[in-house]
C-alpha positions as CSV (number, residue, x, y, z in Angstrom):
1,X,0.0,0.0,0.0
2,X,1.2,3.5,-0.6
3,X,-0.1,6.7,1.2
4,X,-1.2,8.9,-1.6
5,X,-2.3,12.2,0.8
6,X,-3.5,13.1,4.0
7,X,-6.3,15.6,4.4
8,X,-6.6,17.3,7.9
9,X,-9.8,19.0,9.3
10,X,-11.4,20.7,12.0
11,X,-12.4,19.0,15.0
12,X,-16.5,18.9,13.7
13,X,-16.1,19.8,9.6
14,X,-19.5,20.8,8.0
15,X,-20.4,19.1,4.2
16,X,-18.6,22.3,3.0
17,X,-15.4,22.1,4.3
18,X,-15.5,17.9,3.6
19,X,-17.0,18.8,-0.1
20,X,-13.4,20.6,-0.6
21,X,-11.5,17.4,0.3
22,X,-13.7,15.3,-1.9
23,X,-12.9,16.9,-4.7
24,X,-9.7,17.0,-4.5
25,X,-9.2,13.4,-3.7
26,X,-11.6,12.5,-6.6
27,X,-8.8,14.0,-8.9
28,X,-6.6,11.9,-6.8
29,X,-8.6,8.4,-6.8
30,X,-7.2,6.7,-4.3
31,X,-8.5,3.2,-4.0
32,X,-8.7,3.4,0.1
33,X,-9.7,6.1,2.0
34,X,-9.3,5.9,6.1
35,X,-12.0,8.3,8.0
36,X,-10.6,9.2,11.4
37,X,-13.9,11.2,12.8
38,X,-16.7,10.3,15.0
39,X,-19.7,12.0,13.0
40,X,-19.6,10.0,9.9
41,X,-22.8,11.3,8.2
42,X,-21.1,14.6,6.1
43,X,-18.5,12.7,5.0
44,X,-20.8,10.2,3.3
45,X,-23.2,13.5,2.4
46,X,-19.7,15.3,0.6
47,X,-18.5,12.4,-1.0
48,X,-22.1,12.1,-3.0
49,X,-22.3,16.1,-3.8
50,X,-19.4,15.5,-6.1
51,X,-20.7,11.8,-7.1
52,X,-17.5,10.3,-6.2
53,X,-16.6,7.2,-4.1
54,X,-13.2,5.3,-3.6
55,X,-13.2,1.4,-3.9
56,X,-12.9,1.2,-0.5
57,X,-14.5,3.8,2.6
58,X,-13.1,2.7,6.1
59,X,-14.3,4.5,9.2
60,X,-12.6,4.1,12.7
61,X,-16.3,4.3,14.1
62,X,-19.8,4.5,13.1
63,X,-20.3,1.2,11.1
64,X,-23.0,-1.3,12.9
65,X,-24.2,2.0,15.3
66,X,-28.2,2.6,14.3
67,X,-28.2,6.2,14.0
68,X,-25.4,5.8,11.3
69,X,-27.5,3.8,9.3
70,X,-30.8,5.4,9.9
71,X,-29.3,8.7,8.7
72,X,-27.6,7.4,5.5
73,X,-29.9,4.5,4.4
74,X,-28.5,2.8,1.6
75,X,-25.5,4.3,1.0
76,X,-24.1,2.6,4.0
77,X,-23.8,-0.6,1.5
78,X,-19.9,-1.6,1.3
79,X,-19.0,0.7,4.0
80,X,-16.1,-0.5,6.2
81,X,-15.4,-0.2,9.5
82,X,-12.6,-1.1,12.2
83,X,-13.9,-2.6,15.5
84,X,-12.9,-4.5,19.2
85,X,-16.0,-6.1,18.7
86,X,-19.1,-6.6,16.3
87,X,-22.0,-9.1,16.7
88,X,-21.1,-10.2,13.9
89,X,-18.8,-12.2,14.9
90,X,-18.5,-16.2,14.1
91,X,-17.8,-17.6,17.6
92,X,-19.4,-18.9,20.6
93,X,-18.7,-18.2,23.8
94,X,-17.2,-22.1,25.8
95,X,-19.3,-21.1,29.4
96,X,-22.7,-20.0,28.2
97,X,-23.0,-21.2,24.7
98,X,-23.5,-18.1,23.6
99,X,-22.8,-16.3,20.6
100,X,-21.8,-12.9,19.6
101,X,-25.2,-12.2,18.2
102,X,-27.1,-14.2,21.2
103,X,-25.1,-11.6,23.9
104,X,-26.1,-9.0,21.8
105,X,-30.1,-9.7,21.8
106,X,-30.2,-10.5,25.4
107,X,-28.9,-7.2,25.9
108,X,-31.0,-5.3,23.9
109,X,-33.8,-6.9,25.5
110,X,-32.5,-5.7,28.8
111,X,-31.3,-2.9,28.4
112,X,-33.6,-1.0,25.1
113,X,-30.0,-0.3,24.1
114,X,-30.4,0.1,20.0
115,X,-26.6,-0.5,20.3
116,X,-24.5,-2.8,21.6
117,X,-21.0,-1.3,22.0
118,X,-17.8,-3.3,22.4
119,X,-17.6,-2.5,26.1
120,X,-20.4,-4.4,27.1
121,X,-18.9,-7.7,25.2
122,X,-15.6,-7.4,26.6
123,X,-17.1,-6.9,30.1
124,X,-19.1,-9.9,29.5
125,X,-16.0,-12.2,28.1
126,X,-13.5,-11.2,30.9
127,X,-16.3,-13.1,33.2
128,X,-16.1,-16.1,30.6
129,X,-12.4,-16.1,30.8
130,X,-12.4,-15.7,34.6
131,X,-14.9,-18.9,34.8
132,X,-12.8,-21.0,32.3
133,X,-9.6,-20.5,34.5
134,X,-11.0,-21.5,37.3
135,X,-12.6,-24.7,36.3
136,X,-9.3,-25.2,34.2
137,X,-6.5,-24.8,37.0
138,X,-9.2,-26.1,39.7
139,X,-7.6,-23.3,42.4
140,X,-8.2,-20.0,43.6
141,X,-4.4,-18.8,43.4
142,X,-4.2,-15.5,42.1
143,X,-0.8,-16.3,40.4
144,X,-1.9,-19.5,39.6
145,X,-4.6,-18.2,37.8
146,X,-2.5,-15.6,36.2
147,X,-0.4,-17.9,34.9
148,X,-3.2,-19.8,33.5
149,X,-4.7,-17.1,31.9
150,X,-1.2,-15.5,30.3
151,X,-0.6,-19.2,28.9
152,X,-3.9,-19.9,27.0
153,X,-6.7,-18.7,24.6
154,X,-10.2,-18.5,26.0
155,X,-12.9,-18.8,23.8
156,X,-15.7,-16.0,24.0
157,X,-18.2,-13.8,23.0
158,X,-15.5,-11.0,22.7
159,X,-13.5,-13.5,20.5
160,X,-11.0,-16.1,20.7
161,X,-8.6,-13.8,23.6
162,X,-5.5,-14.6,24.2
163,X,-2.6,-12.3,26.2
164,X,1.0,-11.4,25.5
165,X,4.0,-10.8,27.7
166,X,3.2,-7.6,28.3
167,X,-0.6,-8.7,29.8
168,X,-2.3,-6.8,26.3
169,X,-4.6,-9.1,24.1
170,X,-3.8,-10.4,21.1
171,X,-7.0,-11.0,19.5
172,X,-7.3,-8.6,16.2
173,X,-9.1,-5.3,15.6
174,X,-12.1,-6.6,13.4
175,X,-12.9,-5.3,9.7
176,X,-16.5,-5.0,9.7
177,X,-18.5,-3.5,6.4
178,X,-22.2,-3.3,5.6
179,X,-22.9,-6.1,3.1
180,X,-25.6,-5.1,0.4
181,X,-28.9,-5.7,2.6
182,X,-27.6,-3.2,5.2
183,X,-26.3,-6.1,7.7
184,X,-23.2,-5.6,9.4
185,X,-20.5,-8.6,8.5
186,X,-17.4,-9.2,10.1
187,X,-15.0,-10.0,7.0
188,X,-11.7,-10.1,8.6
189,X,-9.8,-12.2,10.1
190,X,-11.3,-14.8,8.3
191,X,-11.4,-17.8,10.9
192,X,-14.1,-15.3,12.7
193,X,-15.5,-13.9,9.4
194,X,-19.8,-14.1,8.9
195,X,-19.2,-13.1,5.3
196,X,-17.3,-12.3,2.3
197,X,-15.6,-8.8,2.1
198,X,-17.0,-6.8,-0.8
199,X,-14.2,-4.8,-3.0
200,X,-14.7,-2.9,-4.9
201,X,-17.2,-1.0,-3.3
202,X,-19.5,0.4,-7.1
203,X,-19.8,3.7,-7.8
204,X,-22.9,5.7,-6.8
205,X,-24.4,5.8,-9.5
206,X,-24.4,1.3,-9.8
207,X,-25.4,1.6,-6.4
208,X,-28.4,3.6,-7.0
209,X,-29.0,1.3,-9.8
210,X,-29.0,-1.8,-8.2
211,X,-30.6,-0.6,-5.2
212,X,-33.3,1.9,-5.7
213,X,-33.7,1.5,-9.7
214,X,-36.6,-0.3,-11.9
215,X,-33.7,-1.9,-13.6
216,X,-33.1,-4.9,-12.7
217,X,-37.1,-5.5,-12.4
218,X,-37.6,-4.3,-16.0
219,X,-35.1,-6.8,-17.3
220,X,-32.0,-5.1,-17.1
221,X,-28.6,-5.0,-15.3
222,X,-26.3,-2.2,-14.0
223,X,-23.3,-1.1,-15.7
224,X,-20.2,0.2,-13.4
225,X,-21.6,3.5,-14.3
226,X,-25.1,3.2,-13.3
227,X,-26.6,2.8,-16.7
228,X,-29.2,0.2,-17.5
229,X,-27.8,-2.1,-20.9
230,X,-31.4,-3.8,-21.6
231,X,-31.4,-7.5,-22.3
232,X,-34.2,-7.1,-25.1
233,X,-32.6,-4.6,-26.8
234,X,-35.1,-4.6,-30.1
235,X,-38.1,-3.8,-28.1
236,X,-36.9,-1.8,-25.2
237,X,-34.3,1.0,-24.3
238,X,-32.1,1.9,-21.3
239,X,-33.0,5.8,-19.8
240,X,-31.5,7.6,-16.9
241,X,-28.8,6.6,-14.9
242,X,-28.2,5.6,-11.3
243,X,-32.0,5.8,-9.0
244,X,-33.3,6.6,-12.4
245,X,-32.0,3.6,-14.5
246,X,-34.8,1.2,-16.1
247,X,-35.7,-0.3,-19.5
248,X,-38.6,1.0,-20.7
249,X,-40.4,-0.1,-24.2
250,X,-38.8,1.8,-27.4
251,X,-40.7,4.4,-28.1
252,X,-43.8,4.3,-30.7
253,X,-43.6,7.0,-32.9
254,X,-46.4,6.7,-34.4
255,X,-44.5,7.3,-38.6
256,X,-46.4,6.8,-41.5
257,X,-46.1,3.3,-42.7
258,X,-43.4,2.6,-45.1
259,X,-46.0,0.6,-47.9
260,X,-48.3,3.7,-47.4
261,X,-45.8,6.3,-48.0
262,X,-45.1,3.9,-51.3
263,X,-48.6,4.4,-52.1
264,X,-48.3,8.0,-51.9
265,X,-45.5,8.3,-54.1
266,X,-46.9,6.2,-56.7
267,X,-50.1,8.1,-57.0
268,X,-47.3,11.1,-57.4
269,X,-45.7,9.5,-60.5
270,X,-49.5,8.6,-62.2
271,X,-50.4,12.0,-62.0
272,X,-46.8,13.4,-63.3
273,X,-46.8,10.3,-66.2
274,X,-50.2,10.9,-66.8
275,X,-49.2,15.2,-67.1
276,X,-46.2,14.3,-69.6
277,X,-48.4,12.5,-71.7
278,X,-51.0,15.2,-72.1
279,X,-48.3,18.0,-72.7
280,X,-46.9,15.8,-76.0
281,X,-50.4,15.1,-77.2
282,X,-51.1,19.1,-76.6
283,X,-48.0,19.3,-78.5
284,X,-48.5,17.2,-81.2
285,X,-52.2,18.5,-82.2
286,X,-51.2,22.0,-81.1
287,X,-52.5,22.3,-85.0
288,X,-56.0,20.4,-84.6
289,X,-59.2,22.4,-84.5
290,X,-60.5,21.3,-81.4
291,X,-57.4,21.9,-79.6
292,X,-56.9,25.5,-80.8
293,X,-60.7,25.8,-80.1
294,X,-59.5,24.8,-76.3
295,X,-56.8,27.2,-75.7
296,X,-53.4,25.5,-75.6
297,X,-52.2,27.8,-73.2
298,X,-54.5,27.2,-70.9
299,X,-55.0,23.3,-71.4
300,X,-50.8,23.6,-70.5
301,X,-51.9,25.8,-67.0
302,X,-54.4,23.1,-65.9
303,X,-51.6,20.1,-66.3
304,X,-48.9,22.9,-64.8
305,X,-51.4,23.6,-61.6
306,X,-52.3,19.7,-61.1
307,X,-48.7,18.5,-60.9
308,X,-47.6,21.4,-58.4
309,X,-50.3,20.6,-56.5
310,X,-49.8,17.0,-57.0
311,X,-46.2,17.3,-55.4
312,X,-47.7,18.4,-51.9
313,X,-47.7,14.7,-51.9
314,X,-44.1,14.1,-51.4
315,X,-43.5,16.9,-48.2
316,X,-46.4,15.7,-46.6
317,X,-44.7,12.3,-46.1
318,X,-41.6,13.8,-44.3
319,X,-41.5,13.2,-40.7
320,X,-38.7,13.1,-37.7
321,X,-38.5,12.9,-33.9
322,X,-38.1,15.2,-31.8
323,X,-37.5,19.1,-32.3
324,X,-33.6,18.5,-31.5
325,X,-33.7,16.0,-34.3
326,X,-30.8,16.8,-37.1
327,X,-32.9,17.3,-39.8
328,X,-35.6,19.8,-37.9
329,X,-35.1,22.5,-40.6
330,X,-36.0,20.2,-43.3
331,X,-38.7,19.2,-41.7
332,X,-40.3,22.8,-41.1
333,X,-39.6,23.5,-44.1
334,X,-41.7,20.6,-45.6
335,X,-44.3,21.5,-43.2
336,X,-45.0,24.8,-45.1
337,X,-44.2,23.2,-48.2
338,X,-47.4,21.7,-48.7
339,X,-49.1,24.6,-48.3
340,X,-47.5,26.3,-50.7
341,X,-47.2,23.6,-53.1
342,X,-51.2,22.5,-53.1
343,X,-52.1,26.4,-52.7
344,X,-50.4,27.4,-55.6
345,X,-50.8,24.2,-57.6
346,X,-55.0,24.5,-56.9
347,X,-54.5,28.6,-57.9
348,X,-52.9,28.0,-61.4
349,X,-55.7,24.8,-62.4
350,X,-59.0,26.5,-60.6
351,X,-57.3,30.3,-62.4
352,X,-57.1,28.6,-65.7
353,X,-60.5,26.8,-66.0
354,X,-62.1,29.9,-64.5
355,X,-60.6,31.7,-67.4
356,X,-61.8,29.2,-70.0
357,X,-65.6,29.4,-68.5
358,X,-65.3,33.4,-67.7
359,X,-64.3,33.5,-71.6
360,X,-67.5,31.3,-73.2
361,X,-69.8,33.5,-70.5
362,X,-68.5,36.5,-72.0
363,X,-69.1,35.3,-75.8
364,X,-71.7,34.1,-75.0
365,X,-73.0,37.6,-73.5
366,X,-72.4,39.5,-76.2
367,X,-74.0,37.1,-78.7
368,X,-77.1,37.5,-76.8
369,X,-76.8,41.0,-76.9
370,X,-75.9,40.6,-81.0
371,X,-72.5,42.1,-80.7
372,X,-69.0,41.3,-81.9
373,X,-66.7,40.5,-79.1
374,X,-63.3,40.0,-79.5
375,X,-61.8,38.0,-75.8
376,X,-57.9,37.9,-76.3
377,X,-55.9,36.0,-74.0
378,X,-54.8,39.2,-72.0
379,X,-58.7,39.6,-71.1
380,X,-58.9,36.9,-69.2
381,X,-55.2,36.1,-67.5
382,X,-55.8,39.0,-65.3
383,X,-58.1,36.5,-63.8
384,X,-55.1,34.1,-63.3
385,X,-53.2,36.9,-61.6
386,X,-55.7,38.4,-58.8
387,X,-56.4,34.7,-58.1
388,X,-52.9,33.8,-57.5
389,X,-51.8,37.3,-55.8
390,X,-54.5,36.5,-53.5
391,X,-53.7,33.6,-53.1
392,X,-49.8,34.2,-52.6
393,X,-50.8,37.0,-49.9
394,X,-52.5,34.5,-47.4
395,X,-49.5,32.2,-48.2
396,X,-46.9,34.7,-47.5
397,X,-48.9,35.9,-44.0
398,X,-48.5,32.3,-43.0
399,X,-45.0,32.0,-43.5
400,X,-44.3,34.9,-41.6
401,X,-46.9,35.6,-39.4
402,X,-47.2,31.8,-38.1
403,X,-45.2,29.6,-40.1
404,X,-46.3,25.4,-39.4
405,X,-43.2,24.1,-37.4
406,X,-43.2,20.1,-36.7
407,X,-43.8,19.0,-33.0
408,X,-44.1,15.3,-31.2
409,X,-46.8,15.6,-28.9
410,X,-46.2,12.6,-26.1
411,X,-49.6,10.4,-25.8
412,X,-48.0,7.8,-23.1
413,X,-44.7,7.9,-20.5
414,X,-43.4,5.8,-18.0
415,X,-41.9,7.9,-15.1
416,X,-41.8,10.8,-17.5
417,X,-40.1,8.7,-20.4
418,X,-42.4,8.7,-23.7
419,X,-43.3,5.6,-24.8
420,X,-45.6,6.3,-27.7
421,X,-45.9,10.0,-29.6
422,X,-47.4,11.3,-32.7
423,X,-45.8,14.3,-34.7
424,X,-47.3,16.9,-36.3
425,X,-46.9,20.1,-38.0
426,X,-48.2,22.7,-35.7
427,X,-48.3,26.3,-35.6
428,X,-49.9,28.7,-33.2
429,X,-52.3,30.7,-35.3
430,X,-52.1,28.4,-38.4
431,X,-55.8,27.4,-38.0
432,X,-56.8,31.3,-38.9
433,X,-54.2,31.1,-42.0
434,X,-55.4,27.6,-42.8
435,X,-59.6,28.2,-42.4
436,X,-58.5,31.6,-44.8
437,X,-57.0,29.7,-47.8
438,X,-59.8,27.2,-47.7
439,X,-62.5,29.4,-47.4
440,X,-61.4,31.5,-50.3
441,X,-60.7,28.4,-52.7
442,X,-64.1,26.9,-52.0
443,X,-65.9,30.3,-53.2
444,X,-63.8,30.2,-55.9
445,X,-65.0,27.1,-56.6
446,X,-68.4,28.3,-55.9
447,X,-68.7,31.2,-58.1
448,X,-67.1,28.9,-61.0
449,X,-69.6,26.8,-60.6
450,X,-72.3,29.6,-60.8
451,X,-70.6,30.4,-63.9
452,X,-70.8,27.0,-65.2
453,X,-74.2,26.7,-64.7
454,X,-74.9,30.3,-66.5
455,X,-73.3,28.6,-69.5
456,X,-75.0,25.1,-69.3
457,X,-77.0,25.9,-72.5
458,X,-73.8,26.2,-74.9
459,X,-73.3,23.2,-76.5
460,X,-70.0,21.3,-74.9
461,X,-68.6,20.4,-78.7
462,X,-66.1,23.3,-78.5
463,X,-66.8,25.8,-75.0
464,X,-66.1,22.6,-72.8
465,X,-68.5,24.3,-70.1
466,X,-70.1,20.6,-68.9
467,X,-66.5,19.2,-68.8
468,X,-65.1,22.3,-66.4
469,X,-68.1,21.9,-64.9
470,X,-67.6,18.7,-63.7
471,X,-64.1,19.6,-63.1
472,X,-64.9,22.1,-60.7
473,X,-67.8,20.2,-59.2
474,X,-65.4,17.8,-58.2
475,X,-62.6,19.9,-56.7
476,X,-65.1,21.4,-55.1
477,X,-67.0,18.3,-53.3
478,X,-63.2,16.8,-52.4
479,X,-62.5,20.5,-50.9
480,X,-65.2,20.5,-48.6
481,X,-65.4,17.1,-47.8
482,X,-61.8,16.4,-47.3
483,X,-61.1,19.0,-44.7
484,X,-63.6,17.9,-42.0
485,X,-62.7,13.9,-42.2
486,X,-58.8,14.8,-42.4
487,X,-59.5,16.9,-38.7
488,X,-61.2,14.2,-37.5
489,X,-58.7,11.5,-38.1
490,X,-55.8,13.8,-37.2
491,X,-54.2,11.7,-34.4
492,X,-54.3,8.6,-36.7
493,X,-51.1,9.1,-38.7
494,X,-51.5,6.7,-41.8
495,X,-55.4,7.3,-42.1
496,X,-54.2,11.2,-41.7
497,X,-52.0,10.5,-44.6
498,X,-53.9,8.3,-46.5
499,X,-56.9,11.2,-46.3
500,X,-55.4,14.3,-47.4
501,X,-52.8,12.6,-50.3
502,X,-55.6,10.9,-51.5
503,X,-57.7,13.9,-51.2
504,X,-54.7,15.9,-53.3
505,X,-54.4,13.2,-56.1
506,X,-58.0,12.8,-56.3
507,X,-58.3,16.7,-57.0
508,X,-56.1,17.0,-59.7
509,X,-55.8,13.2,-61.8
510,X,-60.0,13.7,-62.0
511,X,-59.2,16.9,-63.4
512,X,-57.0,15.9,-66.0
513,X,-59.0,13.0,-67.0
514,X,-62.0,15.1,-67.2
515,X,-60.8,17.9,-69.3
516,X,-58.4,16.0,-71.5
517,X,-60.0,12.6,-71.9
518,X,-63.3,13.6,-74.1
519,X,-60.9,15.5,-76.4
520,X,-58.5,12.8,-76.8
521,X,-61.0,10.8,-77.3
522,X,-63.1,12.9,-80.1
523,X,-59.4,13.1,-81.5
524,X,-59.1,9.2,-81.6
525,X,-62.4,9.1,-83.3
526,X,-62.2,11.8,-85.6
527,X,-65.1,14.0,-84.7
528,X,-62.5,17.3,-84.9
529,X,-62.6,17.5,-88.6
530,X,-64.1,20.5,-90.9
531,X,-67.2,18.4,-91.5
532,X,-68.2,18.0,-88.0
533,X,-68.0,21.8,-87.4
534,X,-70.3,22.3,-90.1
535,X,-72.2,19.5,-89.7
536,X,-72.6,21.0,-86.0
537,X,-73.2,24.6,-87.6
538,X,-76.3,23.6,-89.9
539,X,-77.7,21.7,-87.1
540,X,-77.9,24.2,-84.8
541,X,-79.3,27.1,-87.4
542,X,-83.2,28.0,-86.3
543,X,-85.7,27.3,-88.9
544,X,-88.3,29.7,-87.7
545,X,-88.3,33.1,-86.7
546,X,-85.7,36.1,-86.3
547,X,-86.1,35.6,-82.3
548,X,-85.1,32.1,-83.1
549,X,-82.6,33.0,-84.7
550,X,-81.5,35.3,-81.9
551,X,-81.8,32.5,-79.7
552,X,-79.3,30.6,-82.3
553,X,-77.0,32.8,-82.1
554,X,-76.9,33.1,-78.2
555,X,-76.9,29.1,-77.9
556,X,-75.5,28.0,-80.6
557,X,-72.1,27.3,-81.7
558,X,-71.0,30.9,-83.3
559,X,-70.1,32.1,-80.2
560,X,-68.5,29.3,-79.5
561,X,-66.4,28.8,-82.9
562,X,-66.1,32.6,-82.8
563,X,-64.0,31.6,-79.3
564,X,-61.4,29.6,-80.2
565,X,-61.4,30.2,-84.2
566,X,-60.5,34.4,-84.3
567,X,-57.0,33.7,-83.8
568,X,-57.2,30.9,-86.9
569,X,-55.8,32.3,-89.8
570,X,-57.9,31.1,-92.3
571,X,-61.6,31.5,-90.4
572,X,-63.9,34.4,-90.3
573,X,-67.0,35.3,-89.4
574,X,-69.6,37.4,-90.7
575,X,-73.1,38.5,-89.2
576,X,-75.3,41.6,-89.1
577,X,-74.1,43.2,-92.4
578,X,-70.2,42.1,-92.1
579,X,-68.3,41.2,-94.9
580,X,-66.1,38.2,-95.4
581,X,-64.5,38.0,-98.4
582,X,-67.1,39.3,-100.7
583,X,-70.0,38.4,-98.7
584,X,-72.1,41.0,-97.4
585,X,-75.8,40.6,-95.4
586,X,-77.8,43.6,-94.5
587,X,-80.2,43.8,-91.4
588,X,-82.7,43.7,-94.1
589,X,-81.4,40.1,-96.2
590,X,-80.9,38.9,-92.3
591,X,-84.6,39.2,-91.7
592,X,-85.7,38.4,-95.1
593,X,-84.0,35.0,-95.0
594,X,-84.3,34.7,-91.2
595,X,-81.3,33.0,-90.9
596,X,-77.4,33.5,-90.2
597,X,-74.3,32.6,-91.9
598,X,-70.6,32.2,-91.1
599,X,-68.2,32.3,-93.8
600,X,-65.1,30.4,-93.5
601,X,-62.4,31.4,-95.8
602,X,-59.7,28.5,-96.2
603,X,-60.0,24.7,-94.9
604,X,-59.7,23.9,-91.3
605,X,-57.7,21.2,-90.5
């Protein structure tokens, strides 16, 4: 052994002054550390504040007295302790029979002592030894007996006591220690020993583990530093440390399945295949009649708007833990992603059917009114542009004002210790921005399809109103239905998920289907040539009366010919005294025959 330092304090030091020596011997780490004082309890007290502890803690007193271990509970475990005497000790006493322990009941019971102190066992054994040297030497003789006693070991309570020439026992000082239920054991010498000696003594922090912790219970077992190393390690997971220390079950997130995220990406790809397709057949019959008639520009704004909107899809599926997670700013920034994406995705589709309606209710107008309208393109993008600048404005409030910001909000713990969660994007005042960018889509909507129903009457061979009709009819019934369910299954991640990408796709593949596929179709067929348009004309010319005729021209398809076919190079049209390339009718030949006529100068392909 080598003396590594020796700390000396005031007669009765305070947990301050000790606190100072325990630090500084916990840079030392010594393995043994000797206590010479009599109050015990702030040493033990220090030597926690700084949560350190040699292998070894011997104290000259104050190991097996009560108060000692009333005040310190536990953490008297492995504490060592050098005494005369212990009751503890393996021997039995050759007059009474009597062992350490049986002296030291009979004495409580007489006395109420709560300890028994080596003075009253070496009282007791000096009367032992006297009685065995008397029946041994069978004499009274003081020198006799003297000699007796100097020569021999007498087996007692006190221990096996023997005397040297100088008349001082022999018997050993005692190494007692509390053993981990709190008993007192004498572990040295070892002929007299009740139990093993226990070295090292653990840190606090195993101790605390292995006593006070859930632990071992939960099916777990200390490390040196107090930690819990589960033995099911795929289905549970070690928190806290020392009193803390348990296995507790992994936590349930609550993350939206892997096959359902799968499902949500593929209904991204159909409506993004499904987009490409329709921009190369827009393409390749950019020339066709019936696709000039539909506005190329804005057929490519309606397949633009549903694949924005369509790739809300994607950040809606991005999740993570907690808010100290690594890839938090991602996260928030998918959060307000889908927003933005669906927002400005469901402004440039609902902006560019609206225009396409707003532009057949505006022909169709000033037919019944028998004028000539010219609606460029111009006319009706400003339509496009308040729609989406409103739209942007509520957007850009929300990102500033309130921005969505994912949280985990904890639905069951264990001591504190989350054991299942569910994450959301949340923000404080997002409902308001939220409730404001539905409401004004849905009487968007709702005015588009008041418009739509205004223009019911024109035929749908060329103004398209029963297929934008539809169109809008649906966005609008998945709009307002969507919302409510989607709330209601909020704390159900995958139906949550399921609900609104479903909701998204449903929006904008119906869309595309239901504006594209009856042209595609007509197309296939060939129901887009010249002869159908005039086949369609003559049909629709009244038979009857000037009013009819009126009529005609308010429902028929000039109006709706006159739509798509004034930017054709090679159409015009003539009415109310017009000419078109030589061919002139007054007011008075228009009542006279009691019809109309369109001229068309050229071929239409």
């Amino acid at each position: 052994l080598e003396l590594t330092s020796a700390q000396e304090v005031i007669k009765t030091p305070n947990i301050t002054v000790l606190e100072m020596v325990a630090q500084k011997l916990a840079q030392e780490d010594p393995d043994v550390v000797v206590t010479c004082v009599y109050d015990c309890v702030p040493w033990m007290k220090a030597m926690r504040n700084v949560n350190w502890s040699p292998k070894a803690q011997v104290f000259t007193v104050c190991v097996g007295l009560h108060d000692f271990t009333t005040e310190v509970g536990t953490d008297a475990d492995y504490i060592m302790g050098v005494t005369p005497w212990d009751s503890s000790l393996n021997i039995q006493d050759s007059v009474t029979g009597l062992s350490a322990k049986d002296f030291a009941d009979m004495f409580k019971t007489q006395t109420s002592e709560l300890d028994v102190t080596y003075h009253a066992a070496s009282a007791a054994s000096v009367i032992s030894i006297a009685v065995q040297a008397l029946e041994a030497s069978d004499t009274t003789d003081e020198v006799v007996l003297s000699q007796h006693i100097a020569a021999n070991n007498f087996k007692t309570i006190y221990g096996d006591i023997g005397f040297d020439s100088n008349g001082q026992s022999k018997s050993p000082s005692l190494l007692i220690q509390y053993d981990t239920s709190g008993i007192v054991q004498t572990v040295f010498p070892e002929e007299a020993s009740s139990g093993p000696i226990l070295y090292p003594m653990p840190s606090w922090d195993r101790r605390d583990c292995i006593r006070l912790s859930q632990c071992n219970t939960s099916g777990g077992t200390c490390t040196e530093e107090g930690k819990c190393v589960c033995q099911i390690s795929d289905k549970y997971h070690a928190v806290g440390s020392g009193e803390t220390a348990e296995c507790v079950p992994n936590e349930r997130l609550n993350f939206i399945s892997t096959s359902l995220l799968g499902v949500g990406y593929f209904l991204v790809s159909v409506v993004l295949v499904l987009a490409v397709g329709i921009l190369i057949w827009v393409y390749h019959h950019r020339k066709n009649a019936l696709v000039k008639v539909s506005q190329p520009l804005f057929l490519t704004l309606v397949v633009l708007g549903s694949v924005i909107s369509s790739l809300s899809i994607i950040p809606l599926g991005l999740e993570t833990e907690y808010r100290d997670s690594y890839d938090i700013n991602m996260i928030d920034a998918a959060c307000m992603a889908v927003p933005w994406l669906w927002g400005i995705g469901f402004a440039v589709t609902f902006s560019a059917l609206f225009a396409k309606v707003l532009r057949v209710k505006l022909l169709y107008t000033a037919a019944s009114k028998m004028k000539r309208r010219k609606i460029e393109t111009k006319d009706v993008l400003s339509i496009m542009v308040v729609v989406l600048v409103i739209e942007t404005s509520i957007l850009l409030s929300f990102q500033f004002v309130s921005p969505l910001k994912w949280e985990r909000e904890v639905l069951d713990d264990i001591n504190g210790i989350a054991i299942e969660s569910v994450g959301h994007c949340e923000s404080e005042s997002g409902w308001w921005f939220f409730a404001s960018l539905v409401g004004f889509n849905i009487l968007c909507l709702f005015y588009a399809l008041i418009l739509c129903f205004q223009t019911k009457h024109i035929p749908s061979d060329f103004s398209e109103s029963s297929h934008i009709f539809l169109s809008v009819m649906f966005m609008f019934q998945v709009l307002v239905l969507a919302v409510p369910v989607s709330a209601m299954v909020r704390d159900n991640t995958n139906v949550f998920y399921f609900m609104r990408a479903g909701a998204i796709f449903l929006q904008n593949f119906t869309v595309l289907c239901i504006i594209f596929g009856p042209k595609m179709y007509r197309i296939y067929k060939k129901e887009d040539s010249r002869a159908t348009i005039r086949r369609h004309l003559s049909s629709k010319r009244p038979q009857s009366s000037a009013l009819r005729d009126v009529n005609a021209v308010s429902k028929g398809s000039v109006a709706s010919v006159e739509e798509g076919m004034n930017s054709h190079p090679n159409v015009t049209i003539a009415r109310n005294g017009e000419s078109s390339d030589g061919f002139v009718e007054n007011d008075s030949q228009l009542r006279d025959s009691q019809t109309r006529r369109v001229s068309f100068n050229g071929s239409i392909p």
